[in-house]
C-alpha positions, 0 to 999 in steps of 0.5 A: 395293534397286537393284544400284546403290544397293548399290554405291554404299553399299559405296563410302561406308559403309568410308569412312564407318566409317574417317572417324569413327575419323579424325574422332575421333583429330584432334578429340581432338588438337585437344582434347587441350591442354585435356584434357591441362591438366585432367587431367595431373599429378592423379595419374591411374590407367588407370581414371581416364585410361579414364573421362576419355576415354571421357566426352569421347567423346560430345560430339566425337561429335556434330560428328565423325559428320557431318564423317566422313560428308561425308568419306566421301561425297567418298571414295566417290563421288570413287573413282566419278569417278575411274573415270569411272564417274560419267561412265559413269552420266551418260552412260546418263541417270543423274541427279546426284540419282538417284547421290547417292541413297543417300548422302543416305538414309544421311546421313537415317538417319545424322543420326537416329542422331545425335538421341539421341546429341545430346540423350542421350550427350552431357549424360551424358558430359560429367557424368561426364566433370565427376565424374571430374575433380572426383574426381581433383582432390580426390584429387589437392589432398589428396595434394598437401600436403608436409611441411615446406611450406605449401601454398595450394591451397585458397581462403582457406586455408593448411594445414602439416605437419610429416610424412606418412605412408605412409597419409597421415595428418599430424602437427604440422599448422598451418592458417591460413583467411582466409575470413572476413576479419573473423574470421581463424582459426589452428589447430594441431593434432598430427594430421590427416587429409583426407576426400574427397567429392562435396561437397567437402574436410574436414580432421579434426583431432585434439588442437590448438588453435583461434585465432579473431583478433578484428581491429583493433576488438576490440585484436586480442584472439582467442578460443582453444580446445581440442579433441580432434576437430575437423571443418574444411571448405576451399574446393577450388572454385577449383582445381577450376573451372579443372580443369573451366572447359571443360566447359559446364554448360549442355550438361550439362543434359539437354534437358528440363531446358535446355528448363525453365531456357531458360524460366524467364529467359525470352526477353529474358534473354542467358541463357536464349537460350544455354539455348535455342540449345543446346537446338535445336543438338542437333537442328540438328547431327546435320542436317548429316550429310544437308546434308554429304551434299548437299556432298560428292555435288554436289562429287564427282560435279561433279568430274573424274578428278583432282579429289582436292584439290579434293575436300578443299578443298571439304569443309573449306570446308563445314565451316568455313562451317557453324562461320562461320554458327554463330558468327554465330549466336552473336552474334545470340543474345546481342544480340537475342530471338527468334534462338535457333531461327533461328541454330541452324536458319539454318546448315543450311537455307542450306548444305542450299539451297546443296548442293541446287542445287550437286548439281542443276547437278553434272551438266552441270558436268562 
């Protein structure tokens, strides 16, 4: 490697190591209303709070790696020209391309090492991040109930008891479940206990009384029964939908299975195309490191000595014309076939044809 190729990656990679610590603490920020509204008050412990966050890491990686390497490409090459020792290279017959030469290597290599943290970390984590959350929310609904109150978390049911004890075992409990309509139920029972699973929430009853109410047709007669144990199932899905509704199933699929159901709708569902384009988003996203880099150099490397705020701006112009150009994208997706691949790949190559010709002009713009 050339002297200056070494100096040039020294300038961009402290920048590039500190941008992503940056990129992560704002995007998980602008995150942090919707993590906080899931998360919150569900009775969380360090281990729960650990997982959670650590879970939602990959997934903001993904984007952020590329936006903290356009940020480190201006920082670093925009401390060159504020030296002038952009001008200095310029001068001795340097090329822009030849100075933005190992930024954009790096930006390769970078954009390779975020292939499988698209395709790989970022299902996983958002799957274990929707574990931790359901488990937390079933801990947290079977902990909510209160003596002496009814609580009505649980879909098409009511549950009541009278006490609670420190181990969480109910006395004098009452459930009223509605979940069939036609054939409403009411039970009663001494005791009662919650048991928790991936599978959901039963409610052990021992020594009580089941109601089975007939309705109207029947002259509101009703079945009653006796029993010493009694195993009852209740609805949590609801609440816990809207702890989880911001983590995407579909990114949860690994990709050879997004790949699978993206063909079992087949193109002419609205449907199988979001499968589709999000499959070829994992690997159009990491891309954008090396495109970023095409910005960031034409931008720092085309401006002068006190070009910082211009810097700035222009990078987050880029990024938000790249999320513009997604967006559209997005919409093409779901009116017409054929666009999945197009509007995943359409954004990069645009920006990456645009930062190709803006750096071959940077030099003699100066």
């Amino acid at each position: 490697m050339a002297r200056l190729d070494r100096y040039i990656l020294r300038q961009v990679l402290l920048p590039f190591l500190t941008a992503v610590l940056v990129v992560v603490l704002l995007v998980f920020l602008f995150q942090a209303r919707r993590l906080a509204s899931a998360a919150l008050g569900l009775g969380l412990t360090l281990e729960d709070a650990v997982v959670i966050f650590g879970a939602a890491l990959p997934p903001f990686l993904v984007m952020a790696v590329p936006i903290a390497y356009l940020m480190a490409v201006l920082v670093g090459l925009g401390r060159l020209a504020q030296d002038l020792e952009v001008v200095a290279l310029l001068a001795a017959g340097a090329s822009p391309l030849r100075i933005a030469r190992t930024p954009l290597l790096v930006g390769v290599v970078v954009s390779l090492l975020g292939l499988p943290l698209a395709h790989w970390a970022e299902p996983r984590g958002l799957q274990a991040l929707q574990r931790r959350l359901v488990d937390v929310g079933l801990r947290n609904l079977t902990g909510a109930v209160r003596p002496g109150t009814f609580n009505e978390d649980f879909s098409g049911s009511a549950v009541y008891a009278r006490a609670r004890d420190e181990a969480g075992n109910l006395s004098d409990v009452l459930v009223f479940d509605e979940r069939d309509k036609s054939r409403p139920a009411l039970v009663t029972a001494a005791r009662g206990r919650f048991q928790v699973s991936r599978q959901g929430v039963e409610f052990e009853l021992s020594q009580g009384e089941l109601h089975l109410l007939q309705g109207a047709d029947a002259d509101d007669r009703y079945d009653r029964l006796r029993f010493g144990e009694l195993r009852m199932g209740l609805d949590a899905q609801d609440e816990l939908d809207k702890k989880t509704r911001f983590v995407s199933a579909i990114s949860m699929l690994d990709s050879t299975e997004m790949r699978r159901v993206a063909a079992d709708y087949g193109p002419n569902s609205p449907l199988g195309r979001r499968f589709e384009k999000t499959y070829w988003r994992r690997y159009a996203i990491p891309m954008m490191a090396f495109v970023f880099a095409l910005l960031g150099a034409a931008t720092a490397i085309s401006g002068g000595p006190r070009s910082r705020a211009r810097s700035a701006i222009h990078g987050l112009l880029a990024v938000l014309v790249y999320y513009l150009l997604s967006r559209v994208g997005d919409l093409l997706v779901v009116k017409y076939p054929g666009t999945p691949f197009w509007a995943s790949f359409a954004p990069v190559l645009m920006m990456a044809v645009f930062g190709l010709f803006a750096l071959r002009r940077a030099g003699g713009r100066r």
